[in-house]
C-alpha positions as MATLAB code, in Angstrom:
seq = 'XXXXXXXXXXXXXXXXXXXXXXXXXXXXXXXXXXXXXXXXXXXXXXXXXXXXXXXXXXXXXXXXXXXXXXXXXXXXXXXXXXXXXXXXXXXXXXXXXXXXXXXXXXXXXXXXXXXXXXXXXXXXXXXXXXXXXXXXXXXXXXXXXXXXXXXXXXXXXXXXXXXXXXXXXXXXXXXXXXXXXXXXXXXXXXXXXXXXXXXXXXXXXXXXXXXXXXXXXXXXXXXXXXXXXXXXXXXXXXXXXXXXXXXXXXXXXXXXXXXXXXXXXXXXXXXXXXXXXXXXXXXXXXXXXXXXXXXXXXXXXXXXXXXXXXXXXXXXXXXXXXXXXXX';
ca = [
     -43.431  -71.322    8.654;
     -41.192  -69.912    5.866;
     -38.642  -69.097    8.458;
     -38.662  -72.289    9.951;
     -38.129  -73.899    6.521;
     -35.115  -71.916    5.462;
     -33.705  -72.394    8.822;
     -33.814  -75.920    8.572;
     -32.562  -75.550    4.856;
     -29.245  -73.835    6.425;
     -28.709  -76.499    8.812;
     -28.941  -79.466    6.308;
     -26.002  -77.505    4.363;
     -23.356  -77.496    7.309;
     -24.636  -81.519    7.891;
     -24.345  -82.590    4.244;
     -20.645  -81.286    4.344;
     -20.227  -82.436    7.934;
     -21.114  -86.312    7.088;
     -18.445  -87.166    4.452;
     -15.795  -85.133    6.098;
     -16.804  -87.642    8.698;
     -16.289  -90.736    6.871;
     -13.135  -89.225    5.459;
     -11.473  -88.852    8.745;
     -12.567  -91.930    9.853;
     -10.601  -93.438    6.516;
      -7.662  -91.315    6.722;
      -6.038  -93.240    9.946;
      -5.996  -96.153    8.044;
      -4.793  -94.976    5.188;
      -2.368  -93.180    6.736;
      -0.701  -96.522    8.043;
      -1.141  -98.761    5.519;
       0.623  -96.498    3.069;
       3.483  -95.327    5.100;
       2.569  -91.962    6.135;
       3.384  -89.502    8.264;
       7.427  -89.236    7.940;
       8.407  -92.251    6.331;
      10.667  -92.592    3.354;
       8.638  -92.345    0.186;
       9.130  -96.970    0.006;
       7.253  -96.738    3.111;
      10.323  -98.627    4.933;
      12.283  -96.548    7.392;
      16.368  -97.139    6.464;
      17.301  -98.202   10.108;
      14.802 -100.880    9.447;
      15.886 -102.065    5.985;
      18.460 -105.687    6.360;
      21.263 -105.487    4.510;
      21.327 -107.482    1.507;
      24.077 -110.184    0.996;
      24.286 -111.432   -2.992;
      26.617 -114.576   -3.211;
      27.931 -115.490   -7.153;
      28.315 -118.734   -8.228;
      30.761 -120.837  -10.958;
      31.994 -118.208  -13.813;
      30.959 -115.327  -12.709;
      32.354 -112.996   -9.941;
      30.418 -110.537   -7.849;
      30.000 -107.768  -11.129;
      27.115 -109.845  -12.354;
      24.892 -108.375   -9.529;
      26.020 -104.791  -10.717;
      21.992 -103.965  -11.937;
      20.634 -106.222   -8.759;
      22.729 -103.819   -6.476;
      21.826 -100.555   -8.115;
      18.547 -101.543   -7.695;
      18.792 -102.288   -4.323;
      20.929  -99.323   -3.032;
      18.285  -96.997   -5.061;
      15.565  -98.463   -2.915;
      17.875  -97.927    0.331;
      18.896 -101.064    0.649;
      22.468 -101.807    2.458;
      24.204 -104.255   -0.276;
      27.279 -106.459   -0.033;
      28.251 -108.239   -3.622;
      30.654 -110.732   -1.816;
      33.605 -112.148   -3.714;
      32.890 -116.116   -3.339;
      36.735 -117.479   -3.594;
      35.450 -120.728   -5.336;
      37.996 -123.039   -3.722;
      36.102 -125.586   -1.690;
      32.373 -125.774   -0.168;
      34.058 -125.533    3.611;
      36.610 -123.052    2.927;
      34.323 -120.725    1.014;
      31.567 -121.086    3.505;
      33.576 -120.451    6.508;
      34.458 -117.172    4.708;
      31.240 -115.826    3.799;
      29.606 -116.841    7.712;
      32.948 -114.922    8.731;
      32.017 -111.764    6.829;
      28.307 -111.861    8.024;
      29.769 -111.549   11.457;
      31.214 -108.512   10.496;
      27.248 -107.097    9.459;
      24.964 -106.045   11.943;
      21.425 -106.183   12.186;
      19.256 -108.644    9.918;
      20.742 -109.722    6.717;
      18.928 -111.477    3.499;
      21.237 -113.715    2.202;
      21.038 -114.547   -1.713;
      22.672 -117.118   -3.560;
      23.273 -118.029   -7.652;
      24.386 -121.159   -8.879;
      27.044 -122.378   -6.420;
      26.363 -119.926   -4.401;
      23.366 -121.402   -3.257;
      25.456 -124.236   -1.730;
      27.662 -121.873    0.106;
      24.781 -119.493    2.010;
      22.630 -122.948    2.668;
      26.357 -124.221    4.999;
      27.123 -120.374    6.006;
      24.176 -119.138    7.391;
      23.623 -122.172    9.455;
      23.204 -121.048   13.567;
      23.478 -117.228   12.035;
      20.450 -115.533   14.070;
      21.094 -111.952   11.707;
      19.945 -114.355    8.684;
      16.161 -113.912    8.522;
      15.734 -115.096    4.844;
      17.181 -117.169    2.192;
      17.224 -116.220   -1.744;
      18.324 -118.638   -4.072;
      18.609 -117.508   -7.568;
      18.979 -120.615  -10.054;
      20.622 -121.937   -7.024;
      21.840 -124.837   -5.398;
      19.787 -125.651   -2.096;
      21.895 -128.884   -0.506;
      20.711 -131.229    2.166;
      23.277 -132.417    4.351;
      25.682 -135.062    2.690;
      24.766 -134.077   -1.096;
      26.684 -132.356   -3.188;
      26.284 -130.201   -6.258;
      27.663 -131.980   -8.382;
      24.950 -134.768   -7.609;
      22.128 -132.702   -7.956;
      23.131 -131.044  -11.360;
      22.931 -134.961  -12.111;
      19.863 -135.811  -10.598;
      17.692 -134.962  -13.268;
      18.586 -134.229  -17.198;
      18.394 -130.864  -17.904;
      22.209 -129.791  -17.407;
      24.102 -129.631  -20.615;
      27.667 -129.401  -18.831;
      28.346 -132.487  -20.302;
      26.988 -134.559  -23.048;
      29.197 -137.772  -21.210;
      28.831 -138.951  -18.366;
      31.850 -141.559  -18.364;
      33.637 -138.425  -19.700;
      36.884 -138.128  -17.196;
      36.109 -134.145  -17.373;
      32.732 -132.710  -18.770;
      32.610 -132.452  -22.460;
      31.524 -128.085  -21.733;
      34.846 -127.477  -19.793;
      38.275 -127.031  -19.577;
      40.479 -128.526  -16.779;
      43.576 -127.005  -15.451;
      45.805 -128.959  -13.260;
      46.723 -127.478  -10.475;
      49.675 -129.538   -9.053;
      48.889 -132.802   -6.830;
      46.440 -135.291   -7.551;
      45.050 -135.424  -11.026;
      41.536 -134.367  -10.070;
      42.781 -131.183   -8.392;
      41.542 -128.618  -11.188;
      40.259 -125.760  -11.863;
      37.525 -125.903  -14.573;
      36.199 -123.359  -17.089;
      33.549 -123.180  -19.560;
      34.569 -123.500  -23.180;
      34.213 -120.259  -24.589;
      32.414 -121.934  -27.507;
      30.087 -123.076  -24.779;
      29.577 -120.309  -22.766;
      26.370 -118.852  -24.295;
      24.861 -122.114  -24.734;
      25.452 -123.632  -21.299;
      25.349 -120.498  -18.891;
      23.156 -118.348  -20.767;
      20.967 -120.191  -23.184;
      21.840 -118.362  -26.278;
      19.857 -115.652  -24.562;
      22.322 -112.098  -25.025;
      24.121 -111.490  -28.060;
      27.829 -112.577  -29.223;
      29.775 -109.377  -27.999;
      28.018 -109.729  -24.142;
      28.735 -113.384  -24.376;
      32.317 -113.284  -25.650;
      32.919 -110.490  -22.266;
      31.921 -112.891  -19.720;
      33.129 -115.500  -21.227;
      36.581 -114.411  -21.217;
      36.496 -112.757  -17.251;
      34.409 -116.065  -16.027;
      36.491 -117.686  -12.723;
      37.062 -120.694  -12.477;
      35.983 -123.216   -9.518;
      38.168 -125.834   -8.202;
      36.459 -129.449   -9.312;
      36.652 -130.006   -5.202;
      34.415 -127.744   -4.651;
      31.115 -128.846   -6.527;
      32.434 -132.348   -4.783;
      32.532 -131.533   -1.317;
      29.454 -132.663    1.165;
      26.878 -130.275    2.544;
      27.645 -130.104    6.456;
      24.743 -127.969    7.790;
      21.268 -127.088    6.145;
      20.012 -123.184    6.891;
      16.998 -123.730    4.941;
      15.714 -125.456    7.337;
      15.377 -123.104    9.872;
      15.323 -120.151    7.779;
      12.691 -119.359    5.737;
      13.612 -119.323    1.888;
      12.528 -117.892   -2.037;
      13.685 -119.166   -5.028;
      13.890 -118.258   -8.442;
      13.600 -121.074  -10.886;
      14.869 -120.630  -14.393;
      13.055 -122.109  -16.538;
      15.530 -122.931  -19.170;
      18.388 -123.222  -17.397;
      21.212 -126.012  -18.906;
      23.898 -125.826  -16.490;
      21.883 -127.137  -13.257;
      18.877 -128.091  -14.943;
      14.912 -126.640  -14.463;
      13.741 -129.788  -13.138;
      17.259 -130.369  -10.732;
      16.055 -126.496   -9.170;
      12.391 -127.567   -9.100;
      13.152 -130.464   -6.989;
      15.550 -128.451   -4.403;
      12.880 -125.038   -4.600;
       9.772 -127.790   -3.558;
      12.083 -129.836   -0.987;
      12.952 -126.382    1.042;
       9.555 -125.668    1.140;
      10.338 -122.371   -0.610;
       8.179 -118.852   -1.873;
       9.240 -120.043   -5.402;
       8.646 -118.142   -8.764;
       9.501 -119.359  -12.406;
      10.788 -117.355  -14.701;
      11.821 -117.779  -18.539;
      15.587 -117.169  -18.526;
      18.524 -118.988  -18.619;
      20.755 -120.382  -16.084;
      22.772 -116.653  -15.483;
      19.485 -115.093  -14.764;
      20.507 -111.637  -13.458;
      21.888 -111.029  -16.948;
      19.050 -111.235  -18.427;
      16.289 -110.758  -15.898;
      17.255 -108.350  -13.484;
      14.145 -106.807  -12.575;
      12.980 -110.527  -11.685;
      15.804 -111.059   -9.333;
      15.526 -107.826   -7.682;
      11.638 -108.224   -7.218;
      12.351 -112.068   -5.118;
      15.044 -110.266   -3.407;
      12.671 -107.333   -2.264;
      10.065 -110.098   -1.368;
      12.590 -111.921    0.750;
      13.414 -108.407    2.360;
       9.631 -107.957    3.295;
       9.335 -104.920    0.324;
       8.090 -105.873   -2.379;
       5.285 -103.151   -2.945;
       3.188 -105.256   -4.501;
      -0.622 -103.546   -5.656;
      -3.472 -102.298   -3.377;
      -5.122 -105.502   -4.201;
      -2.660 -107.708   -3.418;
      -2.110 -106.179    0.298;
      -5.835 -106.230    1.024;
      -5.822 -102.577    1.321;
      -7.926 -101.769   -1.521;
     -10.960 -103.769   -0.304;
     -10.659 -102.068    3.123;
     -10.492  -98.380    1.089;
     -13.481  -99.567   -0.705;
     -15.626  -99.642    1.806;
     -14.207  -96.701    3.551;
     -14.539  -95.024    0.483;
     -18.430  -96.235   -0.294;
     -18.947  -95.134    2.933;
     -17.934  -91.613    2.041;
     -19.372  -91.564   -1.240;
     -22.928  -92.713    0.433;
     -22.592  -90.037    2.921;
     -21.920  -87.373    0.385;
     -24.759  -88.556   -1.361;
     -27.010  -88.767    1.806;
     -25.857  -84.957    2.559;
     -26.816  -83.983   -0.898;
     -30.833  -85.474   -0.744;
     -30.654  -83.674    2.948;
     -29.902  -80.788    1.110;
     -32.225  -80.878   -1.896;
     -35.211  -82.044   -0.086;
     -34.718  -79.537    2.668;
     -34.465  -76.305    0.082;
     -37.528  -77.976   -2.332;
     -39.326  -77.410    1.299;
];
């Protein structure tokens, strides 16, 4: 009977290991595809598979204020264009950009700031590589509106403290030959930090961009919308919440309209100076990357179980085990 007893006792051993290495395997395929494994890239996104990423600047700036957006990107594997936006007229400059996104192939996530905004809603319009629309601070236009309208729509902008003011009280006007509204208009230095960036970076940043800013032709913010990607294309957008040169509520309104994935952060109109990290993450979003946490995909709660599976199976082995070598 002794025999019998330690015989049994050296089968329970080989079944208390063999039941959590079962529930273990059983896990592992799972886990094994929801966190990329096998030969993927360490972001779990393959690079043939990543779109390229399309960041469009806006009024005084130029395409250096995505510099920390794009290393972000391009460290994550992104493809990145920082297109130069020639500010001229809403037509003209969105014929331009939907000619260089015929130049990219595969899918492309088009982001907009400021101005921009207004350009990639008219450019991407009938584009099938556009799968998603970012606008950063960003003008979203229907059709007939322009942005100059919808900085005015709500108070919020502090471009001008007149309205009857022949030129906005924050800018400077230079002619540029021909009828008296054909300008180019700049931001008062003196008002730079206030109006674009909230008083938000200190004087030495400030006084930098406010010296390189370009200009944008006063025909530009005038011109009408002609076609409407958002849409058809589904969109994110990043709404500053103290921004004075479109105005919180004025990027509320378009955000809610376009039906947009919409986040708020506390930053000023010129957002990627100050929050990067914040414009990268809606980017990545847009891009279908954002890595969020375990939790968030609904992974965790599936591991769980998995897991308490193995854990009670380990356990179950062990009392196997015990009970078999007490007898």
């Amino acid at each position: 009977m002794a025999h019998i007893r330690r015989a049994l006792a050296r089968r329970a051993l080989p079944l208390a290991v063999l039941l959590p290495a079962a529930a273990l395997m059983a896990a592992s395929p799972s886990l094994a595809s929801e966190g990329g494994g096998g030969t993927a890239p360490a972001d779990g996104t393959s690079a043939s598979a990543k779109p390229t990423i399309v960041l469009v600047h806006g009024y005084w700036a130029d395409a250096s204020g995505w510099d920390r957006i794009v290393k972000s990107l391009q460290t994550r594997g992104y493809p990145v264009v920082a297109t130069a936006n020639p500010l001229r007229s809403l037509s003209g400059d969105a014929d331009y950009l939907a000619a260089r996104l015929k130049t990219i192939e595969g899918p492309v996530v088009l982001v907009g700031h400021s101005y921009g905004g207004a350009v990639i809603t008219n450019a991407a319009a009938g584009n099938p590589n556009v799968e998603s629309l970012v606008y950063i601070a960003g003008f979203a236009p229907d059709k007939g509106e322009t942005a100059f309208q919808l900085a005015a729509k709500y108070p919020g902008s502090r471009v001008t403290d007149d309205p009857d003011a022949p030129v906005p009280t924050a800018l400077n006007a230079v002619p540029l030959g021909g009828e008296a509204t054909n300008v180019d208009l700049y931001l008062k230095p003196e008002k730079f930090g206030e109006v674009f960036l909230s008083d938000r970076l200190d004087a030495n940043r400030t006084r930098v961009l406010a010296a390189t800013q370009r200009p944008a032709t006063a025909a530009s913010g005038n011109e009408p919308t002609r076609a409407v990607a958002w849409r058809t294309i589904p969109s994110w957008y990043l709404v500053a919440t103290d921004d004075r040169t479109i105005g919180t509520d004025n990027l509320r309104f378009m955000a809610e309209r376009a039906k947009a994935t919409t986040v708020e952060v506390d930053a000023p109109h010129a957002v990627m100076e100050t929050n990067p990290a914040d414009v990268t993450e809606l980017i990545l979003r847009a891009a279908g990357d954002s890595r969020p946490s375990l939790a968030e995909t609904g992974t965790s709660g599936r591991t769980a179980v998995l897991g308490g599976a193995a854990v009670l199976a380990v356990a179950a082995g062990t009392v196997i085990t015990v009970r078999a070598r007490r007898t």
